[in-house]
Backbone atoms as SQL, in Angstrom:
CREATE TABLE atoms (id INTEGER PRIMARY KEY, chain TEXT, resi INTEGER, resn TEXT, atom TEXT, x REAL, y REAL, z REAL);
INSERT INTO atoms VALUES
  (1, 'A', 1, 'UNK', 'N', -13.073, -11.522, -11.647),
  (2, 'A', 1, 'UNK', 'CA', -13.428, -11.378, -10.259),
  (3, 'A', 1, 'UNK', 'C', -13.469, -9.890, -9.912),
  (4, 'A', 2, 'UNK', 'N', -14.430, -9.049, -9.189),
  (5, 'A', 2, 'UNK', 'CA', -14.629, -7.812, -8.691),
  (6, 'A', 2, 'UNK', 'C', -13.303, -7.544, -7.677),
  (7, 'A', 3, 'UNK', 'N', -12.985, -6.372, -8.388),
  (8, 'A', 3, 'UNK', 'CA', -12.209, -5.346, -7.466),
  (9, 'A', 3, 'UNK', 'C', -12.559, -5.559, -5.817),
  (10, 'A', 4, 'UNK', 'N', -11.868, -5.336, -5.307),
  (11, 'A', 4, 'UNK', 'CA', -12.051, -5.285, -3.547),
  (12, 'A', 4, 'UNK', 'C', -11.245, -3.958, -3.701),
  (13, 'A', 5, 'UNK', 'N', -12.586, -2.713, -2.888),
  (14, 'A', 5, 'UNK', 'CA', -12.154, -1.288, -2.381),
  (15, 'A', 5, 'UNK', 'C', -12.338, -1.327, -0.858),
  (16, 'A', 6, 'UNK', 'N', -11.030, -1.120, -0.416),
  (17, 'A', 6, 'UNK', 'CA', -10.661, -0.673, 0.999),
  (18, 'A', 6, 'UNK', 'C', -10.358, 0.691, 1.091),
  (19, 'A', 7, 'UNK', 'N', -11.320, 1.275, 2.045),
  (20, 'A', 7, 'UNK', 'CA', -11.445, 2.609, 2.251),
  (21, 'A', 7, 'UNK', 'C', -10.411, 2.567, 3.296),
  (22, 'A', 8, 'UNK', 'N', -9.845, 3.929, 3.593),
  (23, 'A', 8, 'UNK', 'CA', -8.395, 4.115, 4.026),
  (24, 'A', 8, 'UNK', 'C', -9.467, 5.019, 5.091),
  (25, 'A', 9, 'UNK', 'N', -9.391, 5.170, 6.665),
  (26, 'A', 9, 'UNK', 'CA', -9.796, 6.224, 7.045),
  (27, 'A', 9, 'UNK', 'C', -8.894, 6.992, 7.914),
  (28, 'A', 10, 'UNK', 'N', -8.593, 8.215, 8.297),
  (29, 'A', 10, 'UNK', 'CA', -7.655, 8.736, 8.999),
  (30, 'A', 10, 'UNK', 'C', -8.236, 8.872, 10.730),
  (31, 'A', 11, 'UNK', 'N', -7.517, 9.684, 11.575),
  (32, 'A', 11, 'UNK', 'CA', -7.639, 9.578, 12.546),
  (33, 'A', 11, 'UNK', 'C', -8.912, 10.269, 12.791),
  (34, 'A', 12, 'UNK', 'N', -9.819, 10.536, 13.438),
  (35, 'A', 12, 'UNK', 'CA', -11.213, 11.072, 13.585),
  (36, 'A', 12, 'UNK', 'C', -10.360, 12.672, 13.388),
  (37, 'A', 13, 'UNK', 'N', -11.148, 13.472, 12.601),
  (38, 'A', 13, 'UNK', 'CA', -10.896, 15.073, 12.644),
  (39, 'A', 13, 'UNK', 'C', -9.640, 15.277, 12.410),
  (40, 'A', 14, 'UNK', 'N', -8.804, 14.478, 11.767),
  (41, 'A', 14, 'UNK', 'CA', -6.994, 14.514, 11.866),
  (42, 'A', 14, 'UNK', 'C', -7.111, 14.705, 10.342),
  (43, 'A', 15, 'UNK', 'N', -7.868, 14.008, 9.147),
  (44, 'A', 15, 'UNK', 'CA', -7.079, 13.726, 7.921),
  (45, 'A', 15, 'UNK', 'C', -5.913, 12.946, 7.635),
  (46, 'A', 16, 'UNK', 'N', -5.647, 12.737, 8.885),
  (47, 'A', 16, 'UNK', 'CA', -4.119, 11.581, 9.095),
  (48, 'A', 16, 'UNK', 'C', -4.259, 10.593, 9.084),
  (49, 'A', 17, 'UNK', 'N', -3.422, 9.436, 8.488),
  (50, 'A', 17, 'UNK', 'CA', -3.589, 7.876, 8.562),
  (51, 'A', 17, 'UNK', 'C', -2.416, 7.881, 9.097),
  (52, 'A', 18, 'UNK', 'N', -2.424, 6.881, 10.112),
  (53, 'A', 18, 'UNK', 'CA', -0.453, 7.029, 10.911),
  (54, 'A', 18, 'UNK', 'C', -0.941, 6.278, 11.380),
  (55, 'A', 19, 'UNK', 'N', -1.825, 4.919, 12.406),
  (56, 'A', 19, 'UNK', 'CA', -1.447, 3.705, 12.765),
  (57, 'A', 19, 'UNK', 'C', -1.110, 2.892, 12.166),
  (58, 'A', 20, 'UNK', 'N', 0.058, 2.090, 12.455),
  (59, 'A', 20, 'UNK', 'CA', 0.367, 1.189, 11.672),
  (60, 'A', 20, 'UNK', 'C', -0.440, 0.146, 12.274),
  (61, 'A', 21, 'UNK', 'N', -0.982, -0.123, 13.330),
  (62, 'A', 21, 'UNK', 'CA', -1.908, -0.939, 14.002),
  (63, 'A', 21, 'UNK', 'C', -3.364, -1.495, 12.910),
  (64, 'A', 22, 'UNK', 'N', -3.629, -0.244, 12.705),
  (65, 'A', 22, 'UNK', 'CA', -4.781, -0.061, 11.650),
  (66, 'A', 22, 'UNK', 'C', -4.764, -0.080, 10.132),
  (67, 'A', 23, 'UNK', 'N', -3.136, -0.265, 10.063),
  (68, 'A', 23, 'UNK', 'CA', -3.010, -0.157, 8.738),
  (69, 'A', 23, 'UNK', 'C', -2.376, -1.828, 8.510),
  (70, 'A', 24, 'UNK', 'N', -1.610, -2.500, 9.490),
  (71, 'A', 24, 'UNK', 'CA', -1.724, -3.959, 9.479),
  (72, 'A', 24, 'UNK', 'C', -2.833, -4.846, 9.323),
  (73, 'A', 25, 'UNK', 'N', -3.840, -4.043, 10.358),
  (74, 'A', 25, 'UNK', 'CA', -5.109, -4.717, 9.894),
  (75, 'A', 25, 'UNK', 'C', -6.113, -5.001, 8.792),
  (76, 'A', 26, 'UNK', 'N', -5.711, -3.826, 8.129),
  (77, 'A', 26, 'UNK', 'CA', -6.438, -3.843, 6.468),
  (78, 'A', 26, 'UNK', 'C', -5.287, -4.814, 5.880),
  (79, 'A', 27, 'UNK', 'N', -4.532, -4.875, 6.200),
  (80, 'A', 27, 'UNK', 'CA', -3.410, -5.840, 5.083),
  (81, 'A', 27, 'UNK', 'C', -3.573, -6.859, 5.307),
  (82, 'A', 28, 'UNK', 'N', -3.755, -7.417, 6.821),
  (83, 'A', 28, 'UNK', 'CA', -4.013, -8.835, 7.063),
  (84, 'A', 28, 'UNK', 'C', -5.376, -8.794, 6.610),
  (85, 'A', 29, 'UNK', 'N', -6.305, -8.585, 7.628),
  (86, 'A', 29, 'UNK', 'CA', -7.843, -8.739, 7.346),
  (87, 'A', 29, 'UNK', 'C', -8.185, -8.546, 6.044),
  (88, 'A', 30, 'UNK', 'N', -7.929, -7.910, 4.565),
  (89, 'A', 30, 'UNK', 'CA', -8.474, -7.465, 3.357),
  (90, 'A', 30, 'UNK', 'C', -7.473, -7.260, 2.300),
  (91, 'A', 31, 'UNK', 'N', -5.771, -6.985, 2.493),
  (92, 'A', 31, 'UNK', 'CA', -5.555, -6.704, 1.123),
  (93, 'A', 31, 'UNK', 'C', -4.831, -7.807, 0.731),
  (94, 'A', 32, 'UNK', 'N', -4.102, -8.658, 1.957),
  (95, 'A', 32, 'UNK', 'CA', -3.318, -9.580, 1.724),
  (96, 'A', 32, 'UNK', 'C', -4.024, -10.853, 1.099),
  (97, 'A', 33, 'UNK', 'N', -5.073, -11.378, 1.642),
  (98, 'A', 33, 'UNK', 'CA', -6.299, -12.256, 1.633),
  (99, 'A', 33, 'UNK', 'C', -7.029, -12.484, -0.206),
  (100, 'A', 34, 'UNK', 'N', -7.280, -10.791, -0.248),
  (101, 'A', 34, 'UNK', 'CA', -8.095, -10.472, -1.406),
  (102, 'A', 34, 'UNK', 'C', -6.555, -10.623, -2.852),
  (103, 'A', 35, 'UNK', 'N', -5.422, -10.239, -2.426),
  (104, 'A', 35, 'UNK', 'CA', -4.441, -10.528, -3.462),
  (105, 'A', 35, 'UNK', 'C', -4.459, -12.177, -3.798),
  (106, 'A', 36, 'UNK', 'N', -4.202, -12.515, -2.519),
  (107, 'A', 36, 'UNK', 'CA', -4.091, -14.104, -2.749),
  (108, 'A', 36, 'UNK', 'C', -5.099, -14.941, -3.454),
  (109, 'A', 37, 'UNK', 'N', -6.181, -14.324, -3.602),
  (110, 'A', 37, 'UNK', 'CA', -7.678, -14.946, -4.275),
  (111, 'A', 37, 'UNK', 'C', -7.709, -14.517, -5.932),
  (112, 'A', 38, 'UNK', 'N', -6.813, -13.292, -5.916),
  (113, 'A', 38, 'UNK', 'CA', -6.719, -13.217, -7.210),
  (114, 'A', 38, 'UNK', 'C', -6.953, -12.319, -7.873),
  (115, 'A', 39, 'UNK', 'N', -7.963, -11.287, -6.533),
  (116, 'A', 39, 'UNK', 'CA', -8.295, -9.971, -6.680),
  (117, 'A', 39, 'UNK', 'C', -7.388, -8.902, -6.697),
  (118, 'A', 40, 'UNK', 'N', -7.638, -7.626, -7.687),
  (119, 'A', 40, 'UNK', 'CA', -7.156, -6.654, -7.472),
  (120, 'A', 40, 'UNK', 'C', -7.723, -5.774, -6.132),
  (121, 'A', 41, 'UNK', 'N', -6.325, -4.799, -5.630),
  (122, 'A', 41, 'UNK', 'CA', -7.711, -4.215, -4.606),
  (123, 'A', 41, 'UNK', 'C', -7.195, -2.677, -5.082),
  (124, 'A', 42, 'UNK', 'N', -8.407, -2.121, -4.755),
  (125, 'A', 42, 'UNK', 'CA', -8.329, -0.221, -4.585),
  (126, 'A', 42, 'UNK', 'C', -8.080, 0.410, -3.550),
  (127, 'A', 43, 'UNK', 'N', -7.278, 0.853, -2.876),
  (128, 'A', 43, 'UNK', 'CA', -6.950, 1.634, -2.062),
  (129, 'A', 43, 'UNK', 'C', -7.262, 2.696, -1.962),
  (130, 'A', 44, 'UNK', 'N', -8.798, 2.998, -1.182),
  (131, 'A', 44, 'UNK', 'CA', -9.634, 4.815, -1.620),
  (132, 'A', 44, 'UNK', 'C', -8.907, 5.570, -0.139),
  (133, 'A', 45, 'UNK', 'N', -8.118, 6.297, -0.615),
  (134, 'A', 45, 'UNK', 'CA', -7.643, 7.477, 0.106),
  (135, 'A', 45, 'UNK', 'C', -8.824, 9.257, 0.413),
  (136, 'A', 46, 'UNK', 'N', -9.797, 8.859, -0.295),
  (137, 'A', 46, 'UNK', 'CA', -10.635, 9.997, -0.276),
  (138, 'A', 46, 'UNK', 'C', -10.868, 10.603, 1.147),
  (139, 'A', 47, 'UNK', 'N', -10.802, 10.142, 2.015),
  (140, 'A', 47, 'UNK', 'CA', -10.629, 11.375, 3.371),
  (141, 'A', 47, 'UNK', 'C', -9.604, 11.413, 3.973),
  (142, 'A', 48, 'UNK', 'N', -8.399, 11.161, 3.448),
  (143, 'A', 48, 'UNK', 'CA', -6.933, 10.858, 3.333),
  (144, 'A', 48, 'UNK', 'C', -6.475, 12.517, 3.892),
  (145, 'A', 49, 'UNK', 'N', -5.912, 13.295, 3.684),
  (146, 'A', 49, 'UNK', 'CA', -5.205, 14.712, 3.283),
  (147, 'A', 49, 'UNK', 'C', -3.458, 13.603, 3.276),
  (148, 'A', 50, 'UNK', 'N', -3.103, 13.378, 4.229),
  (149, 'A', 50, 'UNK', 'CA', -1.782, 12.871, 4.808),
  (150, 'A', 50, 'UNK', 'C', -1.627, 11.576, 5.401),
  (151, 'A', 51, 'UNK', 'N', -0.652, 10.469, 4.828),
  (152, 'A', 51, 'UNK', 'CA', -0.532, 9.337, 5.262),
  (153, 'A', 51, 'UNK', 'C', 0.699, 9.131, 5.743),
  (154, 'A', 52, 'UNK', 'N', 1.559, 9.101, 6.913),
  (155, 'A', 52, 'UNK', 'CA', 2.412, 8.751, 7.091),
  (156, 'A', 52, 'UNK', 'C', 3.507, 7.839, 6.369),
  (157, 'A', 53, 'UNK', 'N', 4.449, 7.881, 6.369),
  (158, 'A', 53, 'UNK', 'CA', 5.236, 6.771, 5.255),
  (159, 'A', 53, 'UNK', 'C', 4.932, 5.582, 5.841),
  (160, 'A', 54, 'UNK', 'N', 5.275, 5.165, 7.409),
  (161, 'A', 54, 'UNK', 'CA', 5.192, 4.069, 8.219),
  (162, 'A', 54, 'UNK', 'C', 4.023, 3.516, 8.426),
  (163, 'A', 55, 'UNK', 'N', 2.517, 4.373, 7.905),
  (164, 'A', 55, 'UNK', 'CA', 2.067, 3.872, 7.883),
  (165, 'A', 55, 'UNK', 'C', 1.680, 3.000, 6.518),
  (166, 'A', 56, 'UNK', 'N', 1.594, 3.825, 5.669),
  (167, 'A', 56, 'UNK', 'CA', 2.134, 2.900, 3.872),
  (168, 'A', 56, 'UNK', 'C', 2.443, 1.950, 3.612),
  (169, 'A', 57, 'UNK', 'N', 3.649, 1.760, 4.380),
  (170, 'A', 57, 'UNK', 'CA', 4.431, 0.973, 4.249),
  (171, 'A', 57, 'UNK', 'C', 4.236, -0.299, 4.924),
  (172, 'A', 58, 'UNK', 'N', 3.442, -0.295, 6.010),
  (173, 'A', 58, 'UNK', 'CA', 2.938, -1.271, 6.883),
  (174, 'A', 58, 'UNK', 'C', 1.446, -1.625, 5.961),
  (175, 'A', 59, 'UNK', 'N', 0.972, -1.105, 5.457),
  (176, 'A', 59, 'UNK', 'CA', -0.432, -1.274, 4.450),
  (177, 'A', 59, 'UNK', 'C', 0.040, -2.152, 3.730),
  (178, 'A', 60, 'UNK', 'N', 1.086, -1.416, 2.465),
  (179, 'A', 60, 'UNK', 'CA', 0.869, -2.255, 1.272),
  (180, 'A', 60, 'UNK', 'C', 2.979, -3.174, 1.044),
  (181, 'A', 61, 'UNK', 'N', 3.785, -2.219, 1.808),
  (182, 'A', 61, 'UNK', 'CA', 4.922, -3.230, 1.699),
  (183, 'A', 61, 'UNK', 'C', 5.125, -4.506, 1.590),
  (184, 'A', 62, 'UNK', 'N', 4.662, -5.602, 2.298),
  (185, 'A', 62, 'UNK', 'CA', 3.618, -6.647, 2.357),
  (186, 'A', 62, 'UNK', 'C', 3.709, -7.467, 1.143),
  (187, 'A', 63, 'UNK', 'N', 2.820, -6.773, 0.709),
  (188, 'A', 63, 'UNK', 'CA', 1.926, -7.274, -0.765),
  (189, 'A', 63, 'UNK', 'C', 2.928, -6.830, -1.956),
  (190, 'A', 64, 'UNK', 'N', 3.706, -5.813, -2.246),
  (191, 'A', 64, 'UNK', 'CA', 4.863, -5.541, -2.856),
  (192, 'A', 64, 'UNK', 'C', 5.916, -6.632, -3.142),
  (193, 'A', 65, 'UNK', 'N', 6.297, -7.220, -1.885),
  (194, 'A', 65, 'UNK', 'CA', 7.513, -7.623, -1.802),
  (195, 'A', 65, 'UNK', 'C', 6.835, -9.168, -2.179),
  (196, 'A', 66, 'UNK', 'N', 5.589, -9.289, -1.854),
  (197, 'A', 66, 'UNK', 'CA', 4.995, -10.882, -2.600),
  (198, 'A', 66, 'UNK', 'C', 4.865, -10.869, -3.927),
  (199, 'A', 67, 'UNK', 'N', 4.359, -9.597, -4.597),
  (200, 'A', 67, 'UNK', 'CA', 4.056, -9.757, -5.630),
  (201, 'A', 67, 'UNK', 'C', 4.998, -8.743, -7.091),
  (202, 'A', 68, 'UNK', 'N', 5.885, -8.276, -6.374),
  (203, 'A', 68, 'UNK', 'CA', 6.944, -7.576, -6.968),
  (204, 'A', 68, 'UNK', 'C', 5.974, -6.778, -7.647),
  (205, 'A', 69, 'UNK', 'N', 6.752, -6.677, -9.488),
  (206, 'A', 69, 'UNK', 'CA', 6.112, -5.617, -10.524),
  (207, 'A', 69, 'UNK', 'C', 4.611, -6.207, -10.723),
  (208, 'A', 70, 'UNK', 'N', 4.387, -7.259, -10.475),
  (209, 'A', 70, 'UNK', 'CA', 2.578, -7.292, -10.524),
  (210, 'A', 70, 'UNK', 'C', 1.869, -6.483, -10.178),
  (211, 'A', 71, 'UNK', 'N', 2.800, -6.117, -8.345),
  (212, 'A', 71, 'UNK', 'CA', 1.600, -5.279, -7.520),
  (213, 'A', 71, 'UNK', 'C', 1.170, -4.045, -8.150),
  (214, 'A', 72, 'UNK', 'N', 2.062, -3.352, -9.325),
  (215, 'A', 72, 'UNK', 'CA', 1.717, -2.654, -9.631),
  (216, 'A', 72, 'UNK', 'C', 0.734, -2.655, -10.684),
  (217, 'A', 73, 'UNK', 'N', -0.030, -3.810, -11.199),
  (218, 'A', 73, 'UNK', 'CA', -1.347, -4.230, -11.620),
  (219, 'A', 73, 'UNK', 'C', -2.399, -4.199, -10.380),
  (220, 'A', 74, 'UNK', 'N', -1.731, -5.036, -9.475),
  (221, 'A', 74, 'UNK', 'CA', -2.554, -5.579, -8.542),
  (222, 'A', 74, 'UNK', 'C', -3.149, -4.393, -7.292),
  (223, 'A', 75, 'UNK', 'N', -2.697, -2.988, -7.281),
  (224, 'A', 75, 'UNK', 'CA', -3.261, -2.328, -6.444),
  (225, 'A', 75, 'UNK', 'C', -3.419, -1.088, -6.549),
  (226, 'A', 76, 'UNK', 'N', -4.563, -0.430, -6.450),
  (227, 'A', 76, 'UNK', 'CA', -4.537, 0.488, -7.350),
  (228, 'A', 76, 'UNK', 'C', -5.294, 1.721, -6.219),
  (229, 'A', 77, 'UNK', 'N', -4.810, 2.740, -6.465),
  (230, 'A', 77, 'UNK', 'CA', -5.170, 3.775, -5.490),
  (231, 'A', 77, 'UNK', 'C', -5.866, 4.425, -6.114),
  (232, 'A', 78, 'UNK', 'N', -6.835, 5.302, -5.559),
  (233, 'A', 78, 'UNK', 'CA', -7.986, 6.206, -5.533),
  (234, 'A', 78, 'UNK', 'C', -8.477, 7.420, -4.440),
  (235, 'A', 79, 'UNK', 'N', -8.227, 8.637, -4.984),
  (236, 'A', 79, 'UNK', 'CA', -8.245, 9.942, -4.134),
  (237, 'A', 79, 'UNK', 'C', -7.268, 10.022, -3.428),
  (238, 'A', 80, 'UNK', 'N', -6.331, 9.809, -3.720),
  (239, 'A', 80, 'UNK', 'CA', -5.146, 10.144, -3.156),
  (240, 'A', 80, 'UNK', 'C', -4.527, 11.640, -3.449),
  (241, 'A', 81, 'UNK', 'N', -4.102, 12.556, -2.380),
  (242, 'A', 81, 'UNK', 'CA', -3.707, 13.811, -2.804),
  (243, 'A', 81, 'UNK', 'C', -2.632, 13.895, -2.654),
  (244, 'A', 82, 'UNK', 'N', -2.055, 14.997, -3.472),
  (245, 'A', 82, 'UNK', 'CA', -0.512, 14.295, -3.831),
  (246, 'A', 82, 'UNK', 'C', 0.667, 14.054, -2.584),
  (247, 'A', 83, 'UNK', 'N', 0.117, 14.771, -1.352),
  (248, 'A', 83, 'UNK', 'CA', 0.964, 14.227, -0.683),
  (249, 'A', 83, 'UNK', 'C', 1.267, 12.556, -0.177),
  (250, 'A', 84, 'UNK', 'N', -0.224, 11.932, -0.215),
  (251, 'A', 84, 'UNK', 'CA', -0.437, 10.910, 0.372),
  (252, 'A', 84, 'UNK', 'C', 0.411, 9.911, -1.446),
  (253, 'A', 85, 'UNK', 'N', 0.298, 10.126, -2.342),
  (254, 'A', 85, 'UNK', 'CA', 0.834, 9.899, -3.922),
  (255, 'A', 85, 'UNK', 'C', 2.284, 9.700, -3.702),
  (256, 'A', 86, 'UNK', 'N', 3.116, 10.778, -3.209),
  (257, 'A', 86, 'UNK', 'CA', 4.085, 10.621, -2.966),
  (258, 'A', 86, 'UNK', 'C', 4.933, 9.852, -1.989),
  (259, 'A', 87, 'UNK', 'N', 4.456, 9.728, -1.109),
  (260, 'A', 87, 'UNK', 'CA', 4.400, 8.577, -0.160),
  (261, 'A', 87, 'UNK', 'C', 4.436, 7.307, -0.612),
  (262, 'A', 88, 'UNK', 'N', 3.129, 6.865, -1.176),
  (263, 'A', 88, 'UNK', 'CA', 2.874, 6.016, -1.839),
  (264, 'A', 88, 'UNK', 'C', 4.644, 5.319, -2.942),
  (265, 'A', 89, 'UNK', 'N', 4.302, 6.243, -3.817),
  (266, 'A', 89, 'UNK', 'CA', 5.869, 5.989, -4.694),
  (267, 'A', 89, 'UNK', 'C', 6.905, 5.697, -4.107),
  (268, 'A', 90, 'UNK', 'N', 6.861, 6.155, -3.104),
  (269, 'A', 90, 'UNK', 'CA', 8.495, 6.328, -2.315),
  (270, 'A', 90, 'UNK', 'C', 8.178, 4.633, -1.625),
  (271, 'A', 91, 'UNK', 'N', 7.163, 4.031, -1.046),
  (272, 'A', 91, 'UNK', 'CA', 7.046, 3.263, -0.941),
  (273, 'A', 91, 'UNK', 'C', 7.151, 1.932, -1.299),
  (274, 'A', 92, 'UNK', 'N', 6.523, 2.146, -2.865),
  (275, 'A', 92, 'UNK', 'CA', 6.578, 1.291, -3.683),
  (276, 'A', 92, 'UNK', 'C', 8.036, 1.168, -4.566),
  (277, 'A', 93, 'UNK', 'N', 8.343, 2.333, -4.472),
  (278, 'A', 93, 'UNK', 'CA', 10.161, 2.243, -4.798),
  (279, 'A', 93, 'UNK', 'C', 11.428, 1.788, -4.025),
  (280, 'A', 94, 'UNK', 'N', 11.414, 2.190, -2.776),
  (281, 'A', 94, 'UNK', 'CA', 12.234, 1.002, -1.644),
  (282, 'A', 94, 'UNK', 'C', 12.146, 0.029, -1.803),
  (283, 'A', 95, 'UNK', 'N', 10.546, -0.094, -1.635),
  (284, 'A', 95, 'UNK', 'CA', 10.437, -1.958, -1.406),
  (285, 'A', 95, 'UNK', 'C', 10.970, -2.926, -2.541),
  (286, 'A', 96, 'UNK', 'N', 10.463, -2.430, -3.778),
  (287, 'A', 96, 'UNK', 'CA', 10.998, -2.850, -4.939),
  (288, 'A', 96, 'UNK', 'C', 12.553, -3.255, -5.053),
  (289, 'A', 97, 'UNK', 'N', 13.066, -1.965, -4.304),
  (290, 'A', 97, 'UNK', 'CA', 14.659, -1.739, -4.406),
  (291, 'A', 97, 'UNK', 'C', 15.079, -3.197, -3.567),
  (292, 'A', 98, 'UNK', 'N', 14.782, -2.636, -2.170),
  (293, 'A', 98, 'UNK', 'CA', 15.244, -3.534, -1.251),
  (294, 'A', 98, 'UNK', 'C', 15.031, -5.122, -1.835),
  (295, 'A', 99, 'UNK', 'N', 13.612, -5.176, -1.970),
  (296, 'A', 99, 'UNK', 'CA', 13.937, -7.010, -2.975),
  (297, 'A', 99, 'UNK', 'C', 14.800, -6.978, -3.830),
  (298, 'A', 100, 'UNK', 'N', 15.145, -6.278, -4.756),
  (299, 'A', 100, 'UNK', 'CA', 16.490, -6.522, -5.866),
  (300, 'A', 100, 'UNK', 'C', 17.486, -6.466, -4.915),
  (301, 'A', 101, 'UNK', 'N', 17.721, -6.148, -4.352),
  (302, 'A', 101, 'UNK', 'CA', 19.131, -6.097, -3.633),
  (303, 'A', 101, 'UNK', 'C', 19.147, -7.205, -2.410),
  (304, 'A', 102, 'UNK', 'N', 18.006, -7.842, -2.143),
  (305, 'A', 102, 'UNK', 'CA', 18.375, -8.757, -1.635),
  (306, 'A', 102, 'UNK', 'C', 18.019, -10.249, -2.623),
  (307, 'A', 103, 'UNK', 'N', 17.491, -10.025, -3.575),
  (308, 'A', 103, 'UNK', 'CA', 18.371, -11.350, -4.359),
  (309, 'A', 103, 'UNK', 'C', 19.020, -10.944, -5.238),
  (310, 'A', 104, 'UNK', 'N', 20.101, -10.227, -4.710),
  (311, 'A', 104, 'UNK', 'CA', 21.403, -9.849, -5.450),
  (312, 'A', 104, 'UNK', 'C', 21.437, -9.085, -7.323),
  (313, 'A', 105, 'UNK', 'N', 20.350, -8.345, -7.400),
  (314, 'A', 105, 'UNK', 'CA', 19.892, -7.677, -8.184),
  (315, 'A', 105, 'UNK', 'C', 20.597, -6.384, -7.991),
  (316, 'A', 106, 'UNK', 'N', 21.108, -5.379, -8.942),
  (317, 'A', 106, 'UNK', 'CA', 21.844, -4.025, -8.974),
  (318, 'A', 106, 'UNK', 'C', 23.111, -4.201, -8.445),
  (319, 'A', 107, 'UNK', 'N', 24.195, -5.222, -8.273),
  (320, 'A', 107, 'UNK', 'CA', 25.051, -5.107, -8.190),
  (321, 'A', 107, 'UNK', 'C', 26.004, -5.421, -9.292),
  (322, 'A', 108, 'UNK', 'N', 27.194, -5.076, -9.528),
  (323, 'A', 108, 'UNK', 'CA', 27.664, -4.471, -10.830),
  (324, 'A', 108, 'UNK', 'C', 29.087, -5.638, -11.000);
């Protein structure tokens, strides 16, 4: 089945992505939808410069916490500069965390 690419766009003349309004909506409307069908999706950051964490996290947290270490098959970013990269990781590393630790994963 074809990739599904969701273009990421920032605020007009900002380079910024920071609604989480707008960034729920690609998750409901396109990434959540397109995972469940079976598709991978691309996440094109190319007029990206800076993405808020909150907003990230409202994008793809979501789809993380459904699909644990898959998602990291299942979604795949494109033009991302390293600030918006780092974000990203930090993202995908909480969420990860936070599910192990709430089904009682890393405790000793």
């Amino acid at each position: 089945m074809k990739p599904l690419v969701v273009r990421v766009h920032p605020i007009p003349s900002t380079g910024l992505a920071e609604s989480k309004d707008d960034a729920r909506a690609l998750r409901e409307g396109k990434i959540i939808p397109a995972l469940e069908a079976g598709r991978t999706v691309t996440l094109d950051f190319s007029e990206v410069e800076f993405a808020t964490q909150s907003y990230v996290h409202a994008l793809i947290s979501e789809a993380i916490r459904r699909h644990q270490d898959r998602s990291f098959d299942l979604l795949k970013f494109r033009g991302c500069t390293d600030e918006v990269r780092e974000v990203v990781l930090t993202v995908f590393e909480y969420t990860l965390a936070a599910g192990d630790a709430a089904r009682g994963g890393g405790q000793q």
